[in-house]
DSSP file (Angstrom, degrees, kcal/mol; ACC not computed):
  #  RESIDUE AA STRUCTURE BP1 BP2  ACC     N-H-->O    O-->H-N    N-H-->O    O-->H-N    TCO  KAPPA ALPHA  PHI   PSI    X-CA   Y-CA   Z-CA
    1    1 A X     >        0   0    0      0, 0.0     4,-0.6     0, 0.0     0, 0.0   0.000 360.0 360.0 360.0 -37.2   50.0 -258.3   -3.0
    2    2 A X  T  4  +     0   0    0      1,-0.2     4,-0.4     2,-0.1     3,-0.0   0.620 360.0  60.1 -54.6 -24.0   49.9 -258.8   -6.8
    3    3 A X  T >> S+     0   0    0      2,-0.1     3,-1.9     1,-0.1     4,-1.5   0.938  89.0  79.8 -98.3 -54.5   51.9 -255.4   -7.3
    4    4 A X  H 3> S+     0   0    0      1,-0.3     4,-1.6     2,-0.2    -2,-0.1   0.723  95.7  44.8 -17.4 -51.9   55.2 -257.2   -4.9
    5    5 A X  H 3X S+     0   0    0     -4,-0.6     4,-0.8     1,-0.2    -1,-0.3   0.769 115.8  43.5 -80.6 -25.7   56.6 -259.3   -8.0
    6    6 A X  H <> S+     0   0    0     -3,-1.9     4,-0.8    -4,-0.4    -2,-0.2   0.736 111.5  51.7 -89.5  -6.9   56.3 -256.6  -10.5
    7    7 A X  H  X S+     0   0    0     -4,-1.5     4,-3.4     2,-0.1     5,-0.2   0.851 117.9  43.7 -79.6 -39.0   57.9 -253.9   -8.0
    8    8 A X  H  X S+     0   0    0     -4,-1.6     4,-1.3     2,-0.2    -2,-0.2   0.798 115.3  48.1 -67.5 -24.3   60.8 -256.9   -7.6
    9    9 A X  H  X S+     0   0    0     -4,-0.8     4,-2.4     2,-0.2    -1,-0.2   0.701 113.3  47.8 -83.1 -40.7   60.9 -257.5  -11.6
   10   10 A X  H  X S+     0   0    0     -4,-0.8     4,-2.9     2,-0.2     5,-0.2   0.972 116.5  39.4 -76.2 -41.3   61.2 -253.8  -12.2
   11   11 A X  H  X S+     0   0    0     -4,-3.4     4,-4.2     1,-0.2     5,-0.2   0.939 114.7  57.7 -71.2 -24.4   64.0 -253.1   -9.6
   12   12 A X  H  X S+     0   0    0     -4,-1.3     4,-2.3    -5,-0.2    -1,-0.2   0.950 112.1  42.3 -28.7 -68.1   65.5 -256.7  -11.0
   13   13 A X  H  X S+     0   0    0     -4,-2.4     4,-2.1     2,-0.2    -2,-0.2   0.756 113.0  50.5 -55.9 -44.1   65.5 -255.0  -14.5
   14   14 A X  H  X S+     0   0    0     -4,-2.9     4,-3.2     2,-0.2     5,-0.3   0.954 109.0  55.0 -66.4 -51.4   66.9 -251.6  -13.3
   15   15 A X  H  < S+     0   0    0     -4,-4.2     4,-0.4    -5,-0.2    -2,-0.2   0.889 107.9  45.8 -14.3 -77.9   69.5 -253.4  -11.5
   16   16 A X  H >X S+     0   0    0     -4,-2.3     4,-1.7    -5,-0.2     3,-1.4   0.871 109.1  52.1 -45.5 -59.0   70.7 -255.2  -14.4
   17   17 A X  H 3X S+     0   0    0     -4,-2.1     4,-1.7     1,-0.2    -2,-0.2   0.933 108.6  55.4 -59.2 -43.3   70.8 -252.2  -16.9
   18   18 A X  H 3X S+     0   0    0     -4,-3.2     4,-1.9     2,-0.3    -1,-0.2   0.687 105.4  52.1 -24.9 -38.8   72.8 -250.5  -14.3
   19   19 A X  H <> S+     0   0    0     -3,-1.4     4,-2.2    -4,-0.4    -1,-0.2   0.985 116.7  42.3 -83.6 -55.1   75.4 -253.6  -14.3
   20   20 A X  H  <>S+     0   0    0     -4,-1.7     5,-1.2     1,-0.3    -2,-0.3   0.786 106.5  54.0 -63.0 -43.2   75.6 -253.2  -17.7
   21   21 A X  H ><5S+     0   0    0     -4,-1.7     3,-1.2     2,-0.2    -1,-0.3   0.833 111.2  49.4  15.0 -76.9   75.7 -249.7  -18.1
   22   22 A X  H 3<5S+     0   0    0     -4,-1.9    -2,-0.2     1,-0.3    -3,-0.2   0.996 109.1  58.9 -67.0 -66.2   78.7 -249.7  -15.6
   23   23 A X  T ><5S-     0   0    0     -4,-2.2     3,-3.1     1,-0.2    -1,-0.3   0.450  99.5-130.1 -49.6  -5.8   80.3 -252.5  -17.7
   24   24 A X  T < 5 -     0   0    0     -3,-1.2    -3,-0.2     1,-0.3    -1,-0.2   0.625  63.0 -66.1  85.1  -3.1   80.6 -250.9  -21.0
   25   25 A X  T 3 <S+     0   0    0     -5,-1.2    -1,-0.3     1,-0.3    -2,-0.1   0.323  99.8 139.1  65.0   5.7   79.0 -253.6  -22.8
   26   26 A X    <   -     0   0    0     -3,-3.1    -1,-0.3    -6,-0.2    -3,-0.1  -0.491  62.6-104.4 -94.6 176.5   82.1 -255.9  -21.9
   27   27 A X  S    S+     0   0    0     -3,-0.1    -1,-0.1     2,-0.0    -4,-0.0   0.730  72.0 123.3 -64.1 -37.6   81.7 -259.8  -20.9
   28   28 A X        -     0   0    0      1,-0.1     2,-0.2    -5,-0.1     6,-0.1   0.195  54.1-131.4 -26.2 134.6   82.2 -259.7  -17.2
   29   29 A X    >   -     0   0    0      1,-0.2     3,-3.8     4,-0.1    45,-0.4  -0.723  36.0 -91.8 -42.0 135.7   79.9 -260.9  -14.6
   30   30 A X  T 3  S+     0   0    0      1,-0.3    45,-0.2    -2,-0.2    -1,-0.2  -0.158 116.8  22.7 -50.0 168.3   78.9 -259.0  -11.7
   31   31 A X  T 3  S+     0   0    0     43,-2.3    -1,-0.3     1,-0.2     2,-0.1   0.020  98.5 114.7  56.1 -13.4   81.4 -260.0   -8.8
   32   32 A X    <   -     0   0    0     -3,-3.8    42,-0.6    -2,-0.1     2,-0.2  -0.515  67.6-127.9 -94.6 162.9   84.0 -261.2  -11.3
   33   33 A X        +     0   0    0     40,-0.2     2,-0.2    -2,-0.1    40,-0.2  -0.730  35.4 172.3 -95.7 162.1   87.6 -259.2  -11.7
   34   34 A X        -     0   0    0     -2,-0.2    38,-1.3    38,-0.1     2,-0.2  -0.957  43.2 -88.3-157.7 145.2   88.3 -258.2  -15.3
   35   35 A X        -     0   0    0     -2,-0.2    36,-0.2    36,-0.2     2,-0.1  -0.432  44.3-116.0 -76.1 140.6   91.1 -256.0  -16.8
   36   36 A X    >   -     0   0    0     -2,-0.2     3,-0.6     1,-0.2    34,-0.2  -0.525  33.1-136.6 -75.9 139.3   89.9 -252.4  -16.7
   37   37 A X  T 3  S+     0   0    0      1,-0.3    -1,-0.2    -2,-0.1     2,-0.1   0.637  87.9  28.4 -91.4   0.0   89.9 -252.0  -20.8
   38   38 A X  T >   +     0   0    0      1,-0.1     3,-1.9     2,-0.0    -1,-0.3  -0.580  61.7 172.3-147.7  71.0   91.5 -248.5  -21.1
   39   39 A X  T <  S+     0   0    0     -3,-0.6     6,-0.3     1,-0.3    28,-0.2   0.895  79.0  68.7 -47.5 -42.5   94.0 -247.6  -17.9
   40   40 A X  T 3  S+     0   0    0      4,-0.1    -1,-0.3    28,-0.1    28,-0.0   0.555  78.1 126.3 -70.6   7.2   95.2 -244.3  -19.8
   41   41 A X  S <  S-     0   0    0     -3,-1.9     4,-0.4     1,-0.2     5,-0.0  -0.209  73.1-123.2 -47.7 170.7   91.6 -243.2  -19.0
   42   42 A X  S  > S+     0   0    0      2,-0.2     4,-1.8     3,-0.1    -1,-0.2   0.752 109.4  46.0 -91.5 -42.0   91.3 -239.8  -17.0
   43   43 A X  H  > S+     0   0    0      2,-0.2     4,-2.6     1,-0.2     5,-0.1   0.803 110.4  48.4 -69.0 -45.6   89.4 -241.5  -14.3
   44   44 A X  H  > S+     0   0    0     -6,-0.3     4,-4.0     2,-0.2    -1,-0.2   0.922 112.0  46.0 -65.3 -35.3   91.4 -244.3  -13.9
   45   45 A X  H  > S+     0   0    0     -4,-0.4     4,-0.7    -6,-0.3     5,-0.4   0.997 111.8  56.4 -61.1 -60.8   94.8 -242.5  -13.7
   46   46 A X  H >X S+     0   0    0     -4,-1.8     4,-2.0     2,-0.2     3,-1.5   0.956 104.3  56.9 -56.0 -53.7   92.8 -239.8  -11.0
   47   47 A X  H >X S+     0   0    0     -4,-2.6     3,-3.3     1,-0.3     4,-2.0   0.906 112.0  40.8  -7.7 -82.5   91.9 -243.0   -8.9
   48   48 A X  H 3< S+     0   0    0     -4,-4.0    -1,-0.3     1,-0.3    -2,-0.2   0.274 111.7  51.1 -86.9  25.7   95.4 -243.8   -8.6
   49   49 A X  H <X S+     0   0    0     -3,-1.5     4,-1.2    -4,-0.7    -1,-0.3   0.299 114.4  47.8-172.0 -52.8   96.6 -240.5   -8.1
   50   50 A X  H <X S+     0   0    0     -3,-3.3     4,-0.8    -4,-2.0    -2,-0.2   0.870 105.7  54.5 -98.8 -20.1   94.1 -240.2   -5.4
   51   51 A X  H  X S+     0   0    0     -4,-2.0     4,-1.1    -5,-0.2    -1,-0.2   0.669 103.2  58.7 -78.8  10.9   94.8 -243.5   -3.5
   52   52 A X  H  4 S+     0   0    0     -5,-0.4     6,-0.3     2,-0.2    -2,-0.2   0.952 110.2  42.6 -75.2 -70.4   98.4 -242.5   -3.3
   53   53 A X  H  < S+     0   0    0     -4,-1.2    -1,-0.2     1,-0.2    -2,-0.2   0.344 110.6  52.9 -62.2 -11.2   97.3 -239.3   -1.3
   54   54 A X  H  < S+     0   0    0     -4,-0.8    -1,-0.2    56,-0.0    -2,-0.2   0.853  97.5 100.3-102.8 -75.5   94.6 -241.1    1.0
   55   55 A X  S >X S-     0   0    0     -4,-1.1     3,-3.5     1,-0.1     4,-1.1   0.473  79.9-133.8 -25.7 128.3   97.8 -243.6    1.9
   56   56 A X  H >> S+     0   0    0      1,-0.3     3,-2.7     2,-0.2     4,-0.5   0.878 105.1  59.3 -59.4 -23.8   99.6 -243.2    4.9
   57   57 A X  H 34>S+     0   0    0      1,-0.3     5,-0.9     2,-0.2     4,-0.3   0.689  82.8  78.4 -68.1 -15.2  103.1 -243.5    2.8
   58   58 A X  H X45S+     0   0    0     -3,-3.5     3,-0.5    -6,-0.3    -1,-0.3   0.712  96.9  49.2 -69.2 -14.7  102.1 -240.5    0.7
   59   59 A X  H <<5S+     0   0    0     -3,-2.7    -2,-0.2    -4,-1.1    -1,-0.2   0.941  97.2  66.7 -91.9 -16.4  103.4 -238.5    4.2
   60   60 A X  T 3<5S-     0   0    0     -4,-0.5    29,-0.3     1,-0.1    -1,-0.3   0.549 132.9 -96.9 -82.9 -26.4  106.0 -240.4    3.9
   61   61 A X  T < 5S+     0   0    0     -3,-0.5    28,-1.0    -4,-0.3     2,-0.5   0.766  71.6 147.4  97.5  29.0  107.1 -238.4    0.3
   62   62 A X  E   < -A   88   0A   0     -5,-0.9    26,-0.3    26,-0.2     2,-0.3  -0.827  25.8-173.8 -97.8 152.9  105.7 -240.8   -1.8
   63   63 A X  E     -A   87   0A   0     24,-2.1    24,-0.8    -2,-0.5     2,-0.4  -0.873  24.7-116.2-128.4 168.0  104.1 -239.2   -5.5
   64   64 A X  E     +A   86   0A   0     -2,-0.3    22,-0.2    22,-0.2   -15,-0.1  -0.719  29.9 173.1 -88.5 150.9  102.3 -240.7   -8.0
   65   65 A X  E     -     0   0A   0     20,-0.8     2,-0.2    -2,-0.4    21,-0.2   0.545  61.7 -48.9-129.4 -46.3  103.6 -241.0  -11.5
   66   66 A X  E     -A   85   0A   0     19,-1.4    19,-2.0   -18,-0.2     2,-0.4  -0.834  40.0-105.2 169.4 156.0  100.6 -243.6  -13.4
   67   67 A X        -     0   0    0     17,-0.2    17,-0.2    -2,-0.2     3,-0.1  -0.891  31.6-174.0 -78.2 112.9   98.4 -246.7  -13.2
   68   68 A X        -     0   0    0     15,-0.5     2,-0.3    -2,-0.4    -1,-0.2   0.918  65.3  -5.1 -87.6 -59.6  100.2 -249.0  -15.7
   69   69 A X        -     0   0    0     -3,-0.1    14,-2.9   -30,-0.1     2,-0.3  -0.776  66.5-165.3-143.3-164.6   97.5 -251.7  -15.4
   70   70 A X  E     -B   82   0A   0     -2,-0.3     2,-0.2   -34,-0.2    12,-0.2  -0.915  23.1-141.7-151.0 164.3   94.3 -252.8  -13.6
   71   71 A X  E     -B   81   0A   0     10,-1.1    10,-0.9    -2,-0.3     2,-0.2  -0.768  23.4-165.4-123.4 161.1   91.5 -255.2  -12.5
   72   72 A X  E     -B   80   0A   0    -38,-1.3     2,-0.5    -2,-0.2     8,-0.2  -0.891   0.4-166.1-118.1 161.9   87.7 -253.9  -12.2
   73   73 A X  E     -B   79   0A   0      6,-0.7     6,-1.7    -2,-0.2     2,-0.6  -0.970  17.6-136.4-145.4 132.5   84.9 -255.9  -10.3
   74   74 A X        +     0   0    0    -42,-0.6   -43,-2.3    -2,-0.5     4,-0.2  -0.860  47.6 135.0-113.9 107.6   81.4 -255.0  -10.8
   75   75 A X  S    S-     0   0    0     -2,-0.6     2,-2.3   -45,-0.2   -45,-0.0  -0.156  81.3 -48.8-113.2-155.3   79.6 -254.9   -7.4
   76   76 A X  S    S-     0   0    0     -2,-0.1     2,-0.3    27,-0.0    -2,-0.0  -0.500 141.0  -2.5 -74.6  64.8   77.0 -252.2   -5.8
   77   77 A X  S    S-     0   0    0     -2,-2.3    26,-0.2    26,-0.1     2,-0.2  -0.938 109.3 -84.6 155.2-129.2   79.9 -249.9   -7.0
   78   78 A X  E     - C   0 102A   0     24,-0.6    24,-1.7    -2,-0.3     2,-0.5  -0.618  29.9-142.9 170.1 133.3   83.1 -251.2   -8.6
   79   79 A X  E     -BC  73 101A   0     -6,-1.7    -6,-0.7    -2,-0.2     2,-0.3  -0.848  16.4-166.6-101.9 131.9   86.1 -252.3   -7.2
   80   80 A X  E     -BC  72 100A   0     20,-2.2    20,-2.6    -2,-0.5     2,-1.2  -0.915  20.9-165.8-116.3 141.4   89.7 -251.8   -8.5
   81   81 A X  E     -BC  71  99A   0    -10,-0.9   -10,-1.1    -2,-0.3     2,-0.6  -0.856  25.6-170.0-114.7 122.4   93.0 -253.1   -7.9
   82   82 A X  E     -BC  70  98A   0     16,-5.5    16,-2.1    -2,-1.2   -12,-0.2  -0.884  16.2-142.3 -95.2 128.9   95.1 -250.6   -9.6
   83   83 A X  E     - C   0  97A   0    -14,-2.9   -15,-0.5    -2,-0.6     2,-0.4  -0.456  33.3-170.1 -76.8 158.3   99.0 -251.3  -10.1
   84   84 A X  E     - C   0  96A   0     12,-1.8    12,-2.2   -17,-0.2     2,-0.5  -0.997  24.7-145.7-146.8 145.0  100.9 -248.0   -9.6
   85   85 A X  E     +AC  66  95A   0    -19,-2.0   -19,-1.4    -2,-0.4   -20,-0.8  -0.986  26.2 168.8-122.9 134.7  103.9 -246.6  -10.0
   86   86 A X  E     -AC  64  94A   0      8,-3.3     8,-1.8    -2,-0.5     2,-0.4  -0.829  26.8-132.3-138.5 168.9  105.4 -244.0   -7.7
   87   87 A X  E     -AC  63  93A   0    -24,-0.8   -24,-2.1     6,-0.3     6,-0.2  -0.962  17.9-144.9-123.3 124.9  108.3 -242.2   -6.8
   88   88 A X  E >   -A   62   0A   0      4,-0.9     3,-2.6    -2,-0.4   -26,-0.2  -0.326  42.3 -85.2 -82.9 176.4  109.6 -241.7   -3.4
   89   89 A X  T 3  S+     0   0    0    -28,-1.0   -27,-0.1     1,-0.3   -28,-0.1   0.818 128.0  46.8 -51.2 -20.6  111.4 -238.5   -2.1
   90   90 A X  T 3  S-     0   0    0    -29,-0.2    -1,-0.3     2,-0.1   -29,-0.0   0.607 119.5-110.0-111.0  23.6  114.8 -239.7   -3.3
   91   91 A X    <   +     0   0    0     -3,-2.6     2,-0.3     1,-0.2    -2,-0.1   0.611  66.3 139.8  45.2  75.1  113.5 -240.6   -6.4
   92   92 A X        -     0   0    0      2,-0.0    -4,-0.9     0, 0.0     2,-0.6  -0.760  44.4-130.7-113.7 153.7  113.5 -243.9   -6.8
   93   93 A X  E     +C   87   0A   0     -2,-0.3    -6,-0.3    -6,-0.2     2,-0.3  -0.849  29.5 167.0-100.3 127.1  110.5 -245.8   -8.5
   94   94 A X  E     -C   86   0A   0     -8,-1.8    -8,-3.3    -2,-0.6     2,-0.4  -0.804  31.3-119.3-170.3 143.1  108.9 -248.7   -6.9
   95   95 A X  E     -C   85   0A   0     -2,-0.3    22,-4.9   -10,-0.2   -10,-0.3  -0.784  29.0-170.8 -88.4 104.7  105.6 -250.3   -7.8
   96   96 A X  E     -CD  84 116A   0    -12,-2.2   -12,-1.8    -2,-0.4     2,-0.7  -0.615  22.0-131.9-125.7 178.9  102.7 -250.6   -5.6
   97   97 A X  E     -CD  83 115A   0     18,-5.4    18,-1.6    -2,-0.2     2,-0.3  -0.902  21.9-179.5-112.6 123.3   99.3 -252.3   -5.4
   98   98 A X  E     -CD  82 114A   0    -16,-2.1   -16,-5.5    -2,-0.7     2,-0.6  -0.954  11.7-159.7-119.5 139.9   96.0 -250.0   -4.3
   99   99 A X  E     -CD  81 113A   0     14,-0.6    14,-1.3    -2,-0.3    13,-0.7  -0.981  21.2-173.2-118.9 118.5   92.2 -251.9   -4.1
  100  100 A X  E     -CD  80 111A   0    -20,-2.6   -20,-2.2    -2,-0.6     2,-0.3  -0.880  18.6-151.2-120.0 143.7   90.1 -249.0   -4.4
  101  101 A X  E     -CD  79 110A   0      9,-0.7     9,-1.4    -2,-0.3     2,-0.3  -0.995  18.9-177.4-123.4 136.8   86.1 -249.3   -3.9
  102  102 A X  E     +CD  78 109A   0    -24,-1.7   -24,-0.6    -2,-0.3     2,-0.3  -0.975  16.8 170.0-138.7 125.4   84.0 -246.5   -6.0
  103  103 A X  E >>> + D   0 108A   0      5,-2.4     4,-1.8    -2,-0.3     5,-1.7  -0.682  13.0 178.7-146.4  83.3   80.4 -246.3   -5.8
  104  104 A X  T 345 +     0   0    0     -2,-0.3    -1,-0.1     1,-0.3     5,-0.0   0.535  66.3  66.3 -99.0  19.2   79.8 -243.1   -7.6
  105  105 A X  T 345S+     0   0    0      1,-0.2    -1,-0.3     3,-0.1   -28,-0.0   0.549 117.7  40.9 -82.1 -10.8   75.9 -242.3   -7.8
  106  106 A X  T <45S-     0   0    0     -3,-0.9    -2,-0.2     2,-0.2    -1,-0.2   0.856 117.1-120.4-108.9 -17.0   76.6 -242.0   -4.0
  107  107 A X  T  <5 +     0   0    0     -4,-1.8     2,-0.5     1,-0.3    -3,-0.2   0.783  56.9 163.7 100.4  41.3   80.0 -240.2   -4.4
  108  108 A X  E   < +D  103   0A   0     -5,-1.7    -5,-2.4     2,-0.0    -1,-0.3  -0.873  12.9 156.7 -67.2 118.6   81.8 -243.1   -2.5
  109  109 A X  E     +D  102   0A   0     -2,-0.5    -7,-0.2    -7,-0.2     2,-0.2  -0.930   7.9 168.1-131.3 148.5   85.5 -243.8   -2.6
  110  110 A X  E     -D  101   0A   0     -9,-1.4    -9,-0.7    -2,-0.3     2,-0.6  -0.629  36.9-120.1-167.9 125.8   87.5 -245.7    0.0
  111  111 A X  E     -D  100   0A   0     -2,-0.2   -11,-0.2   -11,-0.2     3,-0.1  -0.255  23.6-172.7 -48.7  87.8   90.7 -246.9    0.0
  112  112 A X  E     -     0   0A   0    -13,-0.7     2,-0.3    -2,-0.6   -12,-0.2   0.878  65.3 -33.4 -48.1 -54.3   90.7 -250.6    0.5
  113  113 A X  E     -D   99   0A   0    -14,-1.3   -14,-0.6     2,-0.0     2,-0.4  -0.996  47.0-150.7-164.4 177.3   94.3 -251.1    0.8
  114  114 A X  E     +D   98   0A   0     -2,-0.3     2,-0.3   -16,-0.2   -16,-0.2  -0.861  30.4 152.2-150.2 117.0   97.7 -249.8   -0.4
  115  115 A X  E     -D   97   0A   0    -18,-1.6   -18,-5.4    -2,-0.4     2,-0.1  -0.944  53.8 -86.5-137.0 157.0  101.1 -252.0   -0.7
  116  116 A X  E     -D   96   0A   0     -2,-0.3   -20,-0.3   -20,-0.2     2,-0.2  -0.433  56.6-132.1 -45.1 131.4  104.5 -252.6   -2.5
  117  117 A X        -     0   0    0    -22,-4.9     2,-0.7   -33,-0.2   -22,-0.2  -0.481  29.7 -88.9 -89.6 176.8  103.2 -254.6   -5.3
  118  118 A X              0   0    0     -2,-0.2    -1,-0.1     1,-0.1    -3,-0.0  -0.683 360.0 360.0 -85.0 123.4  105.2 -257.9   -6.1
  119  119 A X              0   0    0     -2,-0.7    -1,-0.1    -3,-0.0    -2,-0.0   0.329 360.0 360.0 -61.9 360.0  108.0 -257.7   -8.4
């Protein structure tokens, strides 16, 4: 029984570096949103690039063009709301909002939701 609280302390501890880790060093607290610090990132940009193409409006003839800015949320994963701008088939450009959840030691992505963002 004596070994229960140090098995809970260590995974406590792993936890934590984990959170931090993912965080960069920056201030957030898990569960809080925070602006993701570098949008032109390669990762972030493929995110929104790939929730266009998991969205049903991408059959529709919608493309990606870039994430101009972001939130992140540090959860069992991290959640993003990316702002996006994309170009439909007649090539007009219109802003939309995608909440993406990424959990990648397990190789999870799924598209939370995908809208016209607010003007």
């Amino acid at each position: 029984m004596a070994r229960r609280p140090l098995v809970l302390l260590a995974l406590l501890a792993m936890t934590l570096a984990v959170a931090s880790a993912v965080l960069g060093g920056h201030s957030e607290r898990l569960g809080e949103w925070g602006p993701i610090p570098n949008v032109k990132d390669a990762h972030i940009q493929e995110l929104g690039g790939w929730a266009v193409q998991h969205a049903s409006l991408a059959r529709n003839g919608l493309w990606f063009r870039r994430v101009t800015h972001g939130e992140q949320q540090v959860v069992s994963g991290m959640n993003y709301r990316l702002f996006i701008d994309a170009e439909d088939d007649s090539g007009k450009n219109a802003p939309y909002l995608a909440e993406v959840y990424e959990q990648s030691w397990t190789k999870t992505r799924q598209l939370k939701s995908f809208k016209p963002a607010a003007n």
